[in-house]
C-alpha positions in Angstrom: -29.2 -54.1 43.5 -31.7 -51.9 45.5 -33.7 -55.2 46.5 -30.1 -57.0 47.5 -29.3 -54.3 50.2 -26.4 -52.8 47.9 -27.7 -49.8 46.6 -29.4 -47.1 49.2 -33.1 -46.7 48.9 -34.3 -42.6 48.7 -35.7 -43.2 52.2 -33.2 -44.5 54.4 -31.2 -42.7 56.7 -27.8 -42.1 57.0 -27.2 -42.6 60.6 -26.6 -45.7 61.3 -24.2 -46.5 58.4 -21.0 -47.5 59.8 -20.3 -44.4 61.8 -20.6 -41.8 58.7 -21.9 -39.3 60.4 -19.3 -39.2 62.8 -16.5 -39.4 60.3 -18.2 -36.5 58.4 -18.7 -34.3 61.7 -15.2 -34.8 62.1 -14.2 -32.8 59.3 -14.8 -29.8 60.8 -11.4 -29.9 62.3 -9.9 -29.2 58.9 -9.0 -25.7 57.9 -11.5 -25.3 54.9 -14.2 -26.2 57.4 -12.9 -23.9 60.3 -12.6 -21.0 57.6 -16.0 -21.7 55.9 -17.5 -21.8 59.0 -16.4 -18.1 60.3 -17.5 -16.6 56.7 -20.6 -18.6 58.1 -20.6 -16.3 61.2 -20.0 -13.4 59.6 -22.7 -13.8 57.0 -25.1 -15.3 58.3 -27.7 -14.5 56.0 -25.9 -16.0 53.1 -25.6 -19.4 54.8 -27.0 -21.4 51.7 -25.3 -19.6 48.7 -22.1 -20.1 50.6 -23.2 -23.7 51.0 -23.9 -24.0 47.5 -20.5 -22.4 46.6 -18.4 -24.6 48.2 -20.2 -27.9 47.4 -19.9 -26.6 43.9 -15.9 -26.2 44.0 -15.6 -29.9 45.4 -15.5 -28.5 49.1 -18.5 -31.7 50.1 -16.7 -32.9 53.0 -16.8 -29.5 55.0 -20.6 -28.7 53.7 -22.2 -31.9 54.7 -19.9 -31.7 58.3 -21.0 -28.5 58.3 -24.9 -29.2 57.5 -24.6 -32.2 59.9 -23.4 -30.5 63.0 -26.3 -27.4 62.6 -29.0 -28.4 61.0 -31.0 -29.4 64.0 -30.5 -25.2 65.2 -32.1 -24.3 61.6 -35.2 -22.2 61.1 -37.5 -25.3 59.5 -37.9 -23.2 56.6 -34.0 -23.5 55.6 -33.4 -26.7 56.6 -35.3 -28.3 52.7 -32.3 -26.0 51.2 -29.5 -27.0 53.2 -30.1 -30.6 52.9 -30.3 -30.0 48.8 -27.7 -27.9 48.5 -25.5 -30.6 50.8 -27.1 -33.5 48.8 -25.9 -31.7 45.6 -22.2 -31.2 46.8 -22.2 -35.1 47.1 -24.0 -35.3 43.5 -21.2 -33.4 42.2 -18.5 -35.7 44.1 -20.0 -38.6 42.4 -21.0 -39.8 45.9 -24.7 -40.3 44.7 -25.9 -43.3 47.9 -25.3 -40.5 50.6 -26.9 -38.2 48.9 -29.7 -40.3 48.8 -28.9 -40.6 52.3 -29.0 -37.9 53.3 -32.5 -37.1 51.4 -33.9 -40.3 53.7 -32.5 -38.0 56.5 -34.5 -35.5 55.6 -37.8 -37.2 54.7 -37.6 -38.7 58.3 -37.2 -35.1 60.3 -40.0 -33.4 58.3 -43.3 -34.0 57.6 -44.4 -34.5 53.9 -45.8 -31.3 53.1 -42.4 -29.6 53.8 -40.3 -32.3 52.5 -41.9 -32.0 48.8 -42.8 -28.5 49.2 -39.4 -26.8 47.7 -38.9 -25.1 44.0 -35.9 -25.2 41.9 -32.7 -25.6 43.8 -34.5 -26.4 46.9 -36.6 -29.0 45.2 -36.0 -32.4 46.7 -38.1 -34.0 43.3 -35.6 -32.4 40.8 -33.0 -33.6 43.0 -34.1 -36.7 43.3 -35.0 -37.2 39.4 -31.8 -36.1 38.4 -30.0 -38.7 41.2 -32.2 -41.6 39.0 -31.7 -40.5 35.6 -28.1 -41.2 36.4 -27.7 -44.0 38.3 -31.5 -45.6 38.5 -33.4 -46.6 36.6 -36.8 -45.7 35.2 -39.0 -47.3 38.1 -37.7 -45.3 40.8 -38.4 -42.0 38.7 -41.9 -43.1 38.2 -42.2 -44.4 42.3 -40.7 -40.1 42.7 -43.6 -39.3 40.6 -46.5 -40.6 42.0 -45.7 -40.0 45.3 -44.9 -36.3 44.8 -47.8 -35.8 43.0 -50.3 -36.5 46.1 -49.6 -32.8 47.2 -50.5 -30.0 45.7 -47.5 -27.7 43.5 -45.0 -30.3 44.8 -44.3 -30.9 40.7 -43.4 -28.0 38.7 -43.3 -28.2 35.2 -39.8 -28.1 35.3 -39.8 -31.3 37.4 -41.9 -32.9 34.9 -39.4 -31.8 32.3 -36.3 -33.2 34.5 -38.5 -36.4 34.3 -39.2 -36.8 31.2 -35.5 -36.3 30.1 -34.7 -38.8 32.5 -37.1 -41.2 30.7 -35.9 -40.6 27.6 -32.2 -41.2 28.5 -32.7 -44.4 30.2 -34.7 -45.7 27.0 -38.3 -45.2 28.3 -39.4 -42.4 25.7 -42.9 -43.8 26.0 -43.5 -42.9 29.7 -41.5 -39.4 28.6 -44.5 -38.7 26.6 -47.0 -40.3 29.1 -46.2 -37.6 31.4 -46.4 -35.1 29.0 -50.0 -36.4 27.9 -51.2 -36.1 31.8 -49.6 -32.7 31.9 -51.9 -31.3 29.0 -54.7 -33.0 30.8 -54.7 -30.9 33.0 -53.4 -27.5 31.7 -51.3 -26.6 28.9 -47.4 -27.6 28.7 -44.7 -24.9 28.8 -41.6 -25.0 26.3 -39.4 -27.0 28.2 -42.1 -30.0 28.4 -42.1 -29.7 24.5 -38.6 -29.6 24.1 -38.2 -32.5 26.5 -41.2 -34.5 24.4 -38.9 -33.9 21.0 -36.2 -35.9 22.8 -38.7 -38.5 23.4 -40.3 -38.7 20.0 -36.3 -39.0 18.1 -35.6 -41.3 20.7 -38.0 -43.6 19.8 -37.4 -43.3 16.0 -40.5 -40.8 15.5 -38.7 -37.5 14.5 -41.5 -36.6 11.8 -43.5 -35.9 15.2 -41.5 -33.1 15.8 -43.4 -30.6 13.1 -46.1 -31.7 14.9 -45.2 -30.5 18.1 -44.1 -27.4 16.6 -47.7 -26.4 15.2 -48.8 -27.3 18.5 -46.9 -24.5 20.0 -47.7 -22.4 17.7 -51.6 -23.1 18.2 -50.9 -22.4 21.8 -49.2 -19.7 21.2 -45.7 -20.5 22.8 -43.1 -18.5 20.9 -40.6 -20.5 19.3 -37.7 -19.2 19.8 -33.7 -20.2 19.4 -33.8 -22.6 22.2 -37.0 -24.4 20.4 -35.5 -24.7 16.9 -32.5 -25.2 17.9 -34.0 -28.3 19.9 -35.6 -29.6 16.6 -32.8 -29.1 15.0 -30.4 -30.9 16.8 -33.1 -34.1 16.9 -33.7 -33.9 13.3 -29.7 -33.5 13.0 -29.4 -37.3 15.7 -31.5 -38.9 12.7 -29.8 -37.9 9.5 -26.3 -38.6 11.4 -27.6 -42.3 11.9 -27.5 -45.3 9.3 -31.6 -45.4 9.5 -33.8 -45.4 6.6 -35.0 -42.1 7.7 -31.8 -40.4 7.8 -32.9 -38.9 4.2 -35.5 -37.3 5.5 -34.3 -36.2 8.6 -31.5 -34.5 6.6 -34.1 -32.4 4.1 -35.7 -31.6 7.6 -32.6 -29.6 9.4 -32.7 -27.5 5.9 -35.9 -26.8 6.3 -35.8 -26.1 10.1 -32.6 -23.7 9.2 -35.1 -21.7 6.4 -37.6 -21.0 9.0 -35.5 -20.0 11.5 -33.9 -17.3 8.9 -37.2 -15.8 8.1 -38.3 -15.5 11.5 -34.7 -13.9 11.8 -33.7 -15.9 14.5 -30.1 -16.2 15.7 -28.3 -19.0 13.8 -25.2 -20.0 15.6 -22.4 -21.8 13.9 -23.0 -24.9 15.4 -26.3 -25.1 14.0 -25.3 -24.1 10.4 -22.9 -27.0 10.7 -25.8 -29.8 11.6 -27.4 -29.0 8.6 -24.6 -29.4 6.2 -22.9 -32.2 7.5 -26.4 -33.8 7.7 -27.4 -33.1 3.7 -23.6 -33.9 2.6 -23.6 -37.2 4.4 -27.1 -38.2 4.0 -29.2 -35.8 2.1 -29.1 -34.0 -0.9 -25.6 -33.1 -1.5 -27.2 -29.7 -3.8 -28.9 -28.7 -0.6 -25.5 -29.3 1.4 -23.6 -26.6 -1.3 -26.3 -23.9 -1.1 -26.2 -23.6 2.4 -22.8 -23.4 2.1 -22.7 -20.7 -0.5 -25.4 -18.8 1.9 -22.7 -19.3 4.9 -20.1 -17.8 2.4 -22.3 -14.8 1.6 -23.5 -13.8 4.5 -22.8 -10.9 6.3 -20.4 -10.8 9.0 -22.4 -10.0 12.0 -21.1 -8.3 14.8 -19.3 -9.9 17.5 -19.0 -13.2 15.9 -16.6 -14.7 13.7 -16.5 -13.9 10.0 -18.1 -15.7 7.7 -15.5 -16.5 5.7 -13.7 -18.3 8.1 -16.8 -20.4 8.8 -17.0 -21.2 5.3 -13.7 -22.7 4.8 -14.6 -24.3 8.1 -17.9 -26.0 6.9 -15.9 -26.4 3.6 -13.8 -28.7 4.3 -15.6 -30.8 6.7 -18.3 -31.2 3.7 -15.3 -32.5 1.5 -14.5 -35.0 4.0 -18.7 -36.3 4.1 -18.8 -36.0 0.2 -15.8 -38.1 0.2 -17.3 -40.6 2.8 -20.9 -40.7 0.8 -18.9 -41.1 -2.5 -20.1 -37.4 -4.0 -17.2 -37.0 -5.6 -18.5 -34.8 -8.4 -19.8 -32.7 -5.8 -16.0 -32.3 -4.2 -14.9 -31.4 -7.2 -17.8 -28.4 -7.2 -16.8 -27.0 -4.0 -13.4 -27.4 -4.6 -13.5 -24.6 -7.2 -15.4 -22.5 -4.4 -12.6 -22.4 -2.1 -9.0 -20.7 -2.1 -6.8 -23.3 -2.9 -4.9 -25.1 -0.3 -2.8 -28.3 0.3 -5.6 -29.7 2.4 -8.5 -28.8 0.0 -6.5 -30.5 -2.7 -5.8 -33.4 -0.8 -9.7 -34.1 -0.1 -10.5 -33.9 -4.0 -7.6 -36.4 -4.7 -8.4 -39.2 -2.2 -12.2 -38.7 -3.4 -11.5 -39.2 -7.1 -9.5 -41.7 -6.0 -11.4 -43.9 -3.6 -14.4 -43.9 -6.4 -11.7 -45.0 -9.5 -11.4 -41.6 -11.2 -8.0 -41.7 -11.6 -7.9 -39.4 -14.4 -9.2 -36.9 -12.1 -6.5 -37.6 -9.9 -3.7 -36.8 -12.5 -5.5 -33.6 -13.7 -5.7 -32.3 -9.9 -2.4 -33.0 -8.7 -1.5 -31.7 -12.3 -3.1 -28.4 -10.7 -1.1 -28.6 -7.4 2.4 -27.9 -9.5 0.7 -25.2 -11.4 -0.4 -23.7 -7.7 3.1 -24.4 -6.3 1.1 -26.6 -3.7 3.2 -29.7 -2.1 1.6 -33.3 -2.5 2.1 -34.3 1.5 3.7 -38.1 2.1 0.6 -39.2 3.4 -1.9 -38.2 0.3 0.4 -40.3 -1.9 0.2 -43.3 0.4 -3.8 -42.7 0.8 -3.9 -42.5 -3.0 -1.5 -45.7 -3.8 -4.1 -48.1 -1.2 -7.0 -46.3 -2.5 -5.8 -47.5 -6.1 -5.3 -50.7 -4.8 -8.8 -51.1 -3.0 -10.3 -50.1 -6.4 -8.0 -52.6 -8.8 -6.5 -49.4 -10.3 -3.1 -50.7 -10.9 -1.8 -48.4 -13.3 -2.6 -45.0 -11.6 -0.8 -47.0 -8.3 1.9 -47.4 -10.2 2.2 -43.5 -11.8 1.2 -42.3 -8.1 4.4 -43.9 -6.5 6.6 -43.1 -9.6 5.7 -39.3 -9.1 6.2 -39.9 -5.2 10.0 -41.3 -6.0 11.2 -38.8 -8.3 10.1 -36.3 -5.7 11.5 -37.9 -3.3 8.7 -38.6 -0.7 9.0 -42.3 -1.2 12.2 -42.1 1.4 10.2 -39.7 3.6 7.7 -42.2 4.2 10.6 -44.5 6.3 9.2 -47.5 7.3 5.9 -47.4 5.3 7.7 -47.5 2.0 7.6 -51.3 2.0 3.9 -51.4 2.4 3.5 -48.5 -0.5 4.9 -51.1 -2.6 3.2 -54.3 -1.0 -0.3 -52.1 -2.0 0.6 -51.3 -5.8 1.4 -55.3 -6.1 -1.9 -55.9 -4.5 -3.1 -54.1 -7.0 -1.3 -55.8 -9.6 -2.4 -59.2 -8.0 -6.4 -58.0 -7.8 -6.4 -57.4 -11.8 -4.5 -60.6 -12.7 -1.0 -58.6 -13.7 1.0 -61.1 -11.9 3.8 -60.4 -14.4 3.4 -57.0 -13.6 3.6 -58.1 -9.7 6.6 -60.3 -10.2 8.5 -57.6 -12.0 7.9 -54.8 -9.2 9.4 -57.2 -6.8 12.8 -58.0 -8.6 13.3 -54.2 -9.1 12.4 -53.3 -5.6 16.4 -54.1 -4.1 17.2 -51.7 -7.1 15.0 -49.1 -5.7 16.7 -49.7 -2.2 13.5 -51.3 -1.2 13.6 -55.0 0.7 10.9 -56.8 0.4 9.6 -58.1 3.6 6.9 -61.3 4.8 4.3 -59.4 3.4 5.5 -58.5 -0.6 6.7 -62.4 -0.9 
């Protein structure tokens, strides 16, 4: 596209594009623009946060009419932030090409030192690296690069940081790490250039790499603190939530990452206790998935967040539903007996023991349930009756929609009561009880049930 003439290049400029400029400068007629520009007047010195404001609350029409119509009266040391904070109001409009347009602008009116000479929100290379990780691709980032770099501090670390994420997002984890590798060549890498070579390594199927990188902080004696593990965790977590050989692994790993972080009494955050759960129940070792949750339910409230107890039934229940999914259906039945019982608990267990054809379990838990006073919804009897029928368990089909008729969910169900039936017949049909199947259907009008296409 760029090569076709349909995309703007960095380095063009945005005069002679079908009279936008003038368009733009005539938005300073509007009210916003009037108003912003007496607050302008009356505060002159805070010019560029104002700027930044309004291009931050959508207002990119009257900033970049506004930056057009005075940046030629600027001190050249304020112009570089003017034209990023402008170019940012049009990031954050999605209008991206004159933003890039508007950069060209810029690169033509001042010479290169100034032009690459900004930090942080004034830094045209951020700017421009974030512009490509979105909608470029990996070539101009590197073309950003290598020009940037022939002046001196016009690359921060956190620029190299911006790139590498950039690399990594638009699938070129290898040049991620290539411009971490020239980075330590010359001096040592800061956190964020670790963090951002993590991303690379998972992205590229390499996750074991991030203990590595972790004992290489530590060797250069960059503290690892919630941000870092909390980076490794979240990678590790990407793995293990993936159908990858390594998703094992990657599982055991978050477990591990969550033990260290405890003894270096670092600040666990829910989130966090979650990834490693969800990652041993569904992938891991379902053991490790139940200790941690026992260690969630023990631990002691601390102040300001929310009790642990609510984050146990929380984690509880989500780790039903990934036992369920991963057919640990022993392991349900564990943490079942961990939590106060509930309706929704219950109903996890059931259509566990059910989808894995232990029925018995089935009876003995919704047994339970009447014991509890707890009501069987609609819907668990119509998950049970089709997981009966995916697993050729006639009989307990049969007893599940019995139980649901004499108490009288069958007729709450409406219009799926047909198919309740069509699936205990299926499951007649997948065992070879076609007696059985033939039998249901003549005493389905007597049950004010007709059959439909599907039964016949």
């Amino acid at each position: 596209k760029y090569e076709a003439g349909l995309m703007p290049m960095w380095g063009q400029s945005i005069a002679p594009t079908h009279g936008w400029r003038e368009s733009c400068l005539g938005a300073t007629r509007l009210p916003r623009a009037n108003a912003l520009q007496e607050l302008l007047e009356i505060f002159p010195e805070d010019r560029q946060s104002m700027l930044k404001v309004a291009g931050e609350h959508g207002n990119w029409r009257e900033v970049l009419a506004l930056h057009l119509q005075s940046v030629d009266d600027m001190p050249a040391e304020e112009r570089g932030e003017s034209y990023c904070n402008t170019a940012r109001a049009l990031v954050g409009a999605q209008h991206w090409q004159h933003a890039l347009r508007l950069i060209g602008d810029f690169r033509e009116r001042a010479s290169p030192a100034l032009f690459w000479s900004g930090e942080g929100d004034r830094s045209v290379c951020q700017l421009l690296l974030s512009i490509h990780s979105r909608w470029g691709s990996w070539k101009e980032i590197m073309e950003v690069l290598q020009e940037a770099q022939l002046y001196p501090d016009a690359v921060t670390s956190e620029d190299r940081s911006c790139a590498m994420q950039a690399f990594t997002k638009l699938g070129s984890w290898q040049r991620a790490l290539q411009v971490m590798a020239d980075k330590r060549a010359a001096i040592e890498c800061d956190k964020e250039m670790y963090i951002a070579g993590m991303n690379a390594w998972v992205s590229g199927y390499h996750w074991r790499k991030v203990f590595d990188m972790l004992q290489q902080m530590e060797q250069e004696n960059l503290i690892l603190d919630e941000q870092v593990y909390g980076s490794a965790l979240a990678a590790c977590y990407s793995v293990a939530n993936g159908d990858s050989l390594e998703a094992a692994s990657a599982a055991k790993a978050t477990s591990l990452l969550l033990r260290d972080m405890r003894q270096r009494e670092l600040g666990v955050t829910r989130r966090q206790w979650d990834m490693a759960i969800m990652a041993n129940a569904r992938a891991g070792d379902p053991e490790d998935a139940l200790r941690l949750l026992l260690e969630v339910r023990d631990q002691e409230p601390e102040k300001g967040r929310e009790p642990a107890e609510s984050s146990f039934e929380h984690f509880s229940r989500s780790c039903m539903r990934a036992f369920r999914r991963a057919g640990h259906w022993r392991n349900t039945l564990v943490l079942l007996k961990e939590m106060p019982p509930d309706t929704k608990s219950f109903e996890e267990a059931l259509k566990a023991c059910a989808e894995n054809g232990k029925w018995q379990w089935t009876m003995e838990l919704m047994q339970q349930m009447q014991e509890l006073f707890l009501p069987v919804e609609q819907t668990t009897y119509a998950s049970l009756i089709i997981a009966y029928s995916a697993a050729k368990q006639w009989r307990p089909a049969l007893w599940t929609l019995d139980v649901a008729e004499r108490g009288g969910r069958v007729a709450e169900v409406g219009l799926q009561t047909v198919s309740l039936y069509n699936k205990v017949i299926t499951a007649f049909v997948k065992e070879a009880a076609w007696r059985k199947a033939m039998w249901l259907l003549h005493d389905m009008p007597e049950r004010q049930v007709q059959p439909d296409v599907v039964t016949y």
